[in-house]
C-alpha positions in Angstrom: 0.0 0.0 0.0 1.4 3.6 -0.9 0.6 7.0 0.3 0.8 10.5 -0.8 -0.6 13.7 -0.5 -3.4 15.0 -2.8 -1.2 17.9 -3.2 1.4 15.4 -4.3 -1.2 13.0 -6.3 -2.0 16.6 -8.1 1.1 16.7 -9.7 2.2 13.4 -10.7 -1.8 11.7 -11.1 -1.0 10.2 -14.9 2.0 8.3 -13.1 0.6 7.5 -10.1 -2.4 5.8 -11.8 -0.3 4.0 -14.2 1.4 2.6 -10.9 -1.1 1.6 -9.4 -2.6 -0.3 -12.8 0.9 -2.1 -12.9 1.5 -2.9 -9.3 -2.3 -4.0 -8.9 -1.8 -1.7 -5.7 -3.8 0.6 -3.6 -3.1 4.7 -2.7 -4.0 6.2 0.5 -4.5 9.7 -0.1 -3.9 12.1 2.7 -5.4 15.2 2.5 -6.0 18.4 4.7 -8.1 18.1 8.2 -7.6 14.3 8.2 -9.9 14.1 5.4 -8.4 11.0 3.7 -9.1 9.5 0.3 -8.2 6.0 -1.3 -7.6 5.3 -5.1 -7.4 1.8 -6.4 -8.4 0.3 -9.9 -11.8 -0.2 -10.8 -10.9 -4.1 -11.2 -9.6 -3.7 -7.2 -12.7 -1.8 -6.2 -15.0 -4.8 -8.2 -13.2 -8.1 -6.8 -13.4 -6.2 -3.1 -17.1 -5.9 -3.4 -17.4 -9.6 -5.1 -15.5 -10.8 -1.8 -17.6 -9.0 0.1 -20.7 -10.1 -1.2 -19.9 -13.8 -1.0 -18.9 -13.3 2.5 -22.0 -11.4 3.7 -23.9 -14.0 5.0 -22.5 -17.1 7.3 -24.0 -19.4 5.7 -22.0 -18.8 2.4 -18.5 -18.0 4.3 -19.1 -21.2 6.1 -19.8 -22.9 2.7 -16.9 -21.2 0.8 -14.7 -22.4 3.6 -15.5 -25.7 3.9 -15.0 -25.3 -0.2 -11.2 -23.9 0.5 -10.7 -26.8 3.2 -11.6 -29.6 1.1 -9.4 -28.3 -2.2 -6.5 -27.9 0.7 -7.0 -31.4 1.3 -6.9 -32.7 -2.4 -10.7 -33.6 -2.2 -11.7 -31.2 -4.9 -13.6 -32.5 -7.6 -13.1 -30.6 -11.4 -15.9 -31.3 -13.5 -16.6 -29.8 -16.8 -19.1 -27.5 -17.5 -21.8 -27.3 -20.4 -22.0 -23.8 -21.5 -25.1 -23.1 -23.6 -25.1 -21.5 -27.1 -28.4 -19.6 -27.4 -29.7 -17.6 -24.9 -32.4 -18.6 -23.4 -33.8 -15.6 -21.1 -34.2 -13.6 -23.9 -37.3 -12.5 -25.4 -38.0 -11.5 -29.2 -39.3 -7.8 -29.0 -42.5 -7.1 -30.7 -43.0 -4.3 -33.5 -45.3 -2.3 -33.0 -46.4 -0.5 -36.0 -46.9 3.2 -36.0 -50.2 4.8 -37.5 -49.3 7.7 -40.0 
């Protein structure tokens, strides 16, 4: 994790962004009257919500750990999975002809 000021992240923002892209990293921001700020990549900002998500109920982080115990242990299964072609949640829209 990195800091700077926003004075500093002013100046320098095109490199510290492309930083941040490269080092998949995370910028704490200090700015004036403790009024701090963090910057991170929308990818970052997306798997942290995912994670927390997934983890918001205990019945699921019970279930995703028991998941993580048993690969540990060699006792995950890989199975292959059919991936459909057409769509099938998707409805034909109607025309709707228009009186002149």
């Amino acid at each position: 994790m990195k800091t700077a000021t926003v004075t500093e992240f002013r100046k320098k923002m095109k490199g510290h962004l492309h930083q941040l892209e490269m080092d998949q990293d995370i910028l704490i921001l200090s700015g004036a009257k403790k009024k701090d700020f963090v910057v991170l990549t929308l990818e970052q900002f997306n798997a942290m919500e995912e994670t927390a998500h997934l983890l918001s109920t205990p019945a699921n982080a019970n279930h995703l750990l028991e998941s993580i115990k048993q690969d540990r242990a060699g006792k995950a299964v890989r199975r292959t999975l059919k991936l459909m072609t057409s769509k099938p949640f998707a409805t034909k829209k109607q025309k709707t002809k228009v009186k002149e």
